[in-house]
C-alpha positions as MATLAB code, in Angstrom:
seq = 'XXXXXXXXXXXXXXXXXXXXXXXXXXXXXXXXXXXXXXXXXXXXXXXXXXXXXXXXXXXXXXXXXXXXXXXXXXXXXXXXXXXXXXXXXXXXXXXXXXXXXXXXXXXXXXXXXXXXXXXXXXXXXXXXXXXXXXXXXXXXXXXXXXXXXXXXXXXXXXXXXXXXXXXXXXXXXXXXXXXXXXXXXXXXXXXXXXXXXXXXXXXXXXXXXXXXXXXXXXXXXXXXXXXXXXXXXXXXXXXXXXXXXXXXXXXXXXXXXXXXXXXXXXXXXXXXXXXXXXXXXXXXXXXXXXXXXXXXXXXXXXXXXXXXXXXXXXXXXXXXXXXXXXXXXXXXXXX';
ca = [
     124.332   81.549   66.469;
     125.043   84.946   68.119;
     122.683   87.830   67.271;
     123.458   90.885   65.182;
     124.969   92.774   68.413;
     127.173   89.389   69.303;
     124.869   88.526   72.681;
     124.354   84.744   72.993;
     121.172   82.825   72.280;
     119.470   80.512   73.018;
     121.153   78.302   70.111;
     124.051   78.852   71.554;
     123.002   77.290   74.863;
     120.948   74.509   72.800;
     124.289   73.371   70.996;
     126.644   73.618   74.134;
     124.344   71.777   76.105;
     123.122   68.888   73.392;
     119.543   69.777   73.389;
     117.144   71.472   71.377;
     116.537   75.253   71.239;
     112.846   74.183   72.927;
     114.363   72.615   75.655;
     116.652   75.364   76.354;
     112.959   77.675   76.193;
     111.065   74.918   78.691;
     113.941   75.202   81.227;
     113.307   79.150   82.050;
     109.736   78.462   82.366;
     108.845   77.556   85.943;
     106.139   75.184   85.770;
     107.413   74.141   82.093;
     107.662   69.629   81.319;
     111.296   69.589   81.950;
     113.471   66.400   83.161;
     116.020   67.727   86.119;
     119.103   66.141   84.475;
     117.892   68.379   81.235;
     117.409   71.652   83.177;
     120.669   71.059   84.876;
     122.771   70.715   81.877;
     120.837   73.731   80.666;
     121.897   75.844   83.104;
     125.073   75.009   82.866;
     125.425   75.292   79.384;
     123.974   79.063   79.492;
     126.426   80.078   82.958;
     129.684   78.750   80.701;
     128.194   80.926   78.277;
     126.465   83.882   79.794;
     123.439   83.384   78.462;
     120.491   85.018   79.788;
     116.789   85.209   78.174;
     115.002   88.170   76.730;
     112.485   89.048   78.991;
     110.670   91.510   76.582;
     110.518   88.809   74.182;
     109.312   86.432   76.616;
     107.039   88.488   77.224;
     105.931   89.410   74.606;
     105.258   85.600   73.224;
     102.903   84.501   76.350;
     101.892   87.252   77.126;
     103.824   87.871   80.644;
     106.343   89.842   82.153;
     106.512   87.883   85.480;
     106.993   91.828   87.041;
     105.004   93.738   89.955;
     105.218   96.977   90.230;
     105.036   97.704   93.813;
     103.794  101.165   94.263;
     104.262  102.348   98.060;
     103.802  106.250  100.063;
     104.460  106.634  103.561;
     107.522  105.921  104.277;
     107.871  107.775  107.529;
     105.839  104.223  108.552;
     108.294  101.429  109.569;
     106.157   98.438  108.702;
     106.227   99.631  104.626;
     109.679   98.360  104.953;
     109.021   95.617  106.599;
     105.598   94.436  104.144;
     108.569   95.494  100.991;
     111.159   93.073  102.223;
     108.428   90.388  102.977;
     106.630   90.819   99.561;
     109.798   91.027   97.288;
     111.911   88.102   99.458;
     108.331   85.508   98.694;
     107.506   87.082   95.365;
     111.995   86.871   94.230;
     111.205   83.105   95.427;
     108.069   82.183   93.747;
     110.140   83.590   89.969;
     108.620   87.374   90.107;
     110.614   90.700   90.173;
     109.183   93.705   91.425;
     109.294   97.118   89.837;
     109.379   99.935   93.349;
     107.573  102.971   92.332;
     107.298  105.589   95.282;
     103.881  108.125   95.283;
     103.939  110.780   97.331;
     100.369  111.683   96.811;
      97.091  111.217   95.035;
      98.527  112.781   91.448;
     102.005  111.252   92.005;
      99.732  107.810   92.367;
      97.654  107.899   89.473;
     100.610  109.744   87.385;
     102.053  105.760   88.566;
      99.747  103.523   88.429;
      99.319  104.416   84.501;
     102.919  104.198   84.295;
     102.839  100.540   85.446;
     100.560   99.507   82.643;
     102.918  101.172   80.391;
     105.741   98.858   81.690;
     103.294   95.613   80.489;
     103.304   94.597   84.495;
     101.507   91.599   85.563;
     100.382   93.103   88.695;
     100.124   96.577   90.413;
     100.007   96.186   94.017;
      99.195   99.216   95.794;
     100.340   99.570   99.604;
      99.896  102.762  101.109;
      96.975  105.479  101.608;
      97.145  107.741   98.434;
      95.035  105.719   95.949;
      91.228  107.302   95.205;
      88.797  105.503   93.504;
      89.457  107.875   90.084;
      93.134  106.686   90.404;
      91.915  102.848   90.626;
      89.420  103.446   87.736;
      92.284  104.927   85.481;
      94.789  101.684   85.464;
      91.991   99.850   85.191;
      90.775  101.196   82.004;
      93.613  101.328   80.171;
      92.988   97.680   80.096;
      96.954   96.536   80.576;
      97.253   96.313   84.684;
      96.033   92.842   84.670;
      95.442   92.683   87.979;
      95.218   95.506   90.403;
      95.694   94.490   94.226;
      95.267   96.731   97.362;
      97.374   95.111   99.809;
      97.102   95.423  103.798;
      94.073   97.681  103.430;
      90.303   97.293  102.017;
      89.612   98.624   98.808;
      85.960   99.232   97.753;
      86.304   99.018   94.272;
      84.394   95.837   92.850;
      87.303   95.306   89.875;
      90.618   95.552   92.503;
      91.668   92.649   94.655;
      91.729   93.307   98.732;
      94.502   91.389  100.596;
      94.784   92.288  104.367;
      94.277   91.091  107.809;
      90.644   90.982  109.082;
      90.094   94.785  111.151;
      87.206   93.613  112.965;
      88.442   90.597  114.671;
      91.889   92.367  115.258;
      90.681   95.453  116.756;
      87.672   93.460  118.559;
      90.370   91.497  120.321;
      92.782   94.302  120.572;
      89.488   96.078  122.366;
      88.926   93.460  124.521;
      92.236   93.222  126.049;
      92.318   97.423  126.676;
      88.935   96.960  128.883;
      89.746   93.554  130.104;
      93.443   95.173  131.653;
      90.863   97.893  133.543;
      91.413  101.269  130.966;
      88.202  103.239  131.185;
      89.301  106.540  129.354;
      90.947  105.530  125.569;
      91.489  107.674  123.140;
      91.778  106.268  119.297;
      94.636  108.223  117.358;
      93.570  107.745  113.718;
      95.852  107.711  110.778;
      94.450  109.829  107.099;
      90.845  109.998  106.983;
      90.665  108.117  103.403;
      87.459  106.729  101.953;
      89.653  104.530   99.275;
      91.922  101.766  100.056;
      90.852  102.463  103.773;
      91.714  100.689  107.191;
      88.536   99.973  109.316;
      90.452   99.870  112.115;
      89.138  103.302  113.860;
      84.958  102.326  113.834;
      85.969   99.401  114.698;
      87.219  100.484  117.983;
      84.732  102.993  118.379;
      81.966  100.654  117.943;
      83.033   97.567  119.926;
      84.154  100.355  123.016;
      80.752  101.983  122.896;
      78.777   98.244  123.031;
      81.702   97.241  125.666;
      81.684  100.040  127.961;
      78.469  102.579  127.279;
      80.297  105.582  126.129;
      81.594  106.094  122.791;
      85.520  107.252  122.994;
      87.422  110.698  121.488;
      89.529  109.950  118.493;
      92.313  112.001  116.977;
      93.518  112.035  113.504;
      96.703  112.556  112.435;
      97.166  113.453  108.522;
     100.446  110.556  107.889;
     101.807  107.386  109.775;
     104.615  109.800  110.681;
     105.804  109.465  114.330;
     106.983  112.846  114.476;
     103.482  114.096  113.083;
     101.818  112.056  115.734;
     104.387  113.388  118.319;
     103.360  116.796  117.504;
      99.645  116.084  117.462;
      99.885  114.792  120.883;
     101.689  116.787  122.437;
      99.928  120.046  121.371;
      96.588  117.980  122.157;
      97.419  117.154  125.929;
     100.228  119.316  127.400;
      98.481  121.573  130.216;
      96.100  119.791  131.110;
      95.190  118.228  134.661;
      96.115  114.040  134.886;
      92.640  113.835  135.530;
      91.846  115.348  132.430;
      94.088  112.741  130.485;
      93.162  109.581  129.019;
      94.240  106.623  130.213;
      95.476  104.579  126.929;
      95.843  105.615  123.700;
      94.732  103.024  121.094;
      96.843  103.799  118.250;
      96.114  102.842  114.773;
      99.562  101.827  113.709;
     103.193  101.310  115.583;
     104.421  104.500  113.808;
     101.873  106.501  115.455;
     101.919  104.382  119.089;
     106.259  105.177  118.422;
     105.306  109.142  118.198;
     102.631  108.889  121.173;
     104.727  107.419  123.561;
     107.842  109.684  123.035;
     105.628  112.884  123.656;
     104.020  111.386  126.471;
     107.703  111.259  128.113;
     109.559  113.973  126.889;
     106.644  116.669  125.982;
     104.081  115.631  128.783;
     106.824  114.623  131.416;
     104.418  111.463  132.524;
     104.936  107.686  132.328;
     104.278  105.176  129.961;
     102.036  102.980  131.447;
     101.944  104.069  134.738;
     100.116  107.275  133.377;
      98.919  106.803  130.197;
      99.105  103.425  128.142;
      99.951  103.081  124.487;
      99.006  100.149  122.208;
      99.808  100.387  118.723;
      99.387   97.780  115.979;
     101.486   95.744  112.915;
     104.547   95.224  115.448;
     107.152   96.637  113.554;
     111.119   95.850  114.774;
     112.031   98.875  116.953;
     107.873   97.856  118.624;
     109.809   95.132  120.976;
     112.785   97.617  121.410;
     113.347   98.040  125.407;
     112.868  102.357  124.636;
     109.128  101.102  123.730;
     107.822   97.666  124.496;
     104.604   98.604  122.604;
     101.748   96.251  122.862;
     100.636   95.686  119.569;
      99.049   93.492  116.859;
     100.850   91.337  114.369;
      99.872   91.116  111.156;
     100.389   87.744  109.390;
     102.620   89.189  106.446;
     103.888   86.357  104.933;
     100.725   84.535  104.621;
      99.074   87.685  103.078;
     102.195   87.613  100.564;
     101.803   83.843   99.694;
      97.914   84.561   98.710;
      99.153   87.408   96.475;
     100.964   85.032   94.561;
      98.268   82.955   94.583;
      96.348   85.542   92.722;
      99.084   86.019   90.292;
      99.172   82.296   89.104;
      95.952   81.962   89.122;
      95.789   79.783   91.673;
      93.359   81.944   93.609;
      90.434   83.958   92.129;
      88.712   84.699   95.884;
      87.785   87.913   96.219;
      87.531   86.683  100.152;
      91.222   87.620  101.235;
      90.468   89.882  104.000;
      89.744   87.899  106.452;
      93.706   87.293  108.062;
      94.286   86.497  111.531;
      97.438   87.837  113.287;
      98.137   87.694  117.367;
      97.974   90.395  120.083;
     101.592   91.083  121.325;
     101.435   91.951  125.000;
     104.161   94.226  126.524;
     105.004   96.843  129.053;
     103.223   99.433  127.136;
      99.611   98.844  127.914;
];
């Protein structure tokens, strides 16, 4: 029985295929009581025909959309391309599409986020730096983001869901090894200065070096993970002076930034990466291992952090405990 417009239904499948119009329902639904021989002939009852369900009605009838809206900034930052292909290739597995929604700033993000409930998502995961806590507080009260999950950062908001790796034991280790390979001088190059959706990576650092070594180090922010902003900011920051008037390593809060640092250093500052000043960065992005950089970083365990975000979305997981991922320190010739 073909609708009004002449699409196919799901009777049509039902008949082709010798089952009932429940069956043919039971065999889209992924954890649905369904034989393999009956899913089987389903499906290929609906590909003869070119059947596919209505989502919205789906959706509408439990409740579900089985969409994310993914809602990323920054993309001067290598590694949001990297978490995007990680978190769509698990979530595309585990039955979820994603909705991409790109913020530019703190209006474009809220103007978003309450566009996402609109769309009836199951999820809006936020990865990137422009989310305030009046953004957050927003989608949340208009009561149709289900859930609303900060991922790769910390979020202090009691009603959003943190997923990231652990800062303090990364950057304590990542500390450890700068002393422990005889750097005396660091200086921290910070990404935005956010108090939402923050990385603690920075007083981390700063802490652990000043309880390591007695003296509590410079730090320089730098207002985007934009390599050519960090660039810039170092070379502007260091060019003139005396080597002895240079730090020794620059602990860099991301790869983007460690990418930008090390290129000035060379081409701005005319010195040598490591022989004058080190670089370490952090997330090890692709181009990180690249023989133009060989940036000593820290890997973040992406796919693990994806595989607890679906977790959350089925339910399986109500832990508000998922900050606490271990990566490994990458060791190369840059520090």
């Amino acid at each position: 029985m073909k609708d009004q417009d002449g699409s196919i239904t799901a009777d049509d499948v039902a008949v082709l295929a010798g089952v009932s119009r429940w069956t043919v329902n039971r065999a889209y639904k992924k954890e649905a009581s369904i034989s393999v021989k009956s899913r089987e002939k389903v499906m290929k009852a609906a590909e003869t025909l070119g059947y596919v369900p209505d989502l919205l009605a789906t959706s509408l009838a439990t409740d579900r959309t089985n969409l994310v809206a993914l809602l990323v900034d920054d993309f001067a930052n290598p590694h949001k391309l990297v978490m995007m292909e990680r978190l769509t290739r698990i979530l595309r597995k585990s039955g979820y599409d994603t909705l991409l929604v790109n913020t530019s700033d703190e209006e474009d993000a809220s103007a978003a986020l309450l566009n996402a409930s609109q769309r009836r998502v199951d999820a809006a995961v936020l990865i990137g730096v422009s989310f305030n806590d009046q953004s957050l507080e927003a989608a949340l009260g208009a009561k149709r983001v289900k859930k609303l999950i900060v991922f790769a950062r910390m979020s202090g908001n009691d009603n959003t869901i943190s997923i990231c790796c652990d800062d303090s034991a990364s950057m304590t280790a990542l500390t450890q090894y700068v002393f422990s390979a005889g750097y005396r001088n660091p200086v921290f190059i910070a990404g935005p200065q956010t108090q939402s959706a923050h990385l603690q990576r920075k007083e981390v650092f700063l802490s652990q070096w000043e309880r390591t070594a007695g003296k509590r180090p410079d730090f320089l922010p730098v207002g985007s993970y934009d390599p050519k902003m960090a660039y810039d900011l170092i070379a502007k920051t260091f060019r003139g002076l005396a080597k002895s008037e240079l730090p020794d390593v620059l602990v860099c809060e991301n790869d983007a930034l460690a990418m930008g640092a090390i290129d000035a250093i060379r081409y701005e500052l005319g010195l040598q990466v490591p022989g004058d000043i080190a670089v370490t960065g952090f997330d090890d992005v692709p181009q990180a291992a690249s023989p133009h950089y060989e940036l000593t970083t820290y890997r973040q365990p992406l796919t693990d952090m994806a595989k607890a975000l679906v977790d959350v979305l089925e339910g399986k997981s109500n832990s508000k405990d998922l900050n606490t991922f271990l990566g490994r320190l990458v060791t190369r010739e840059s520090a």
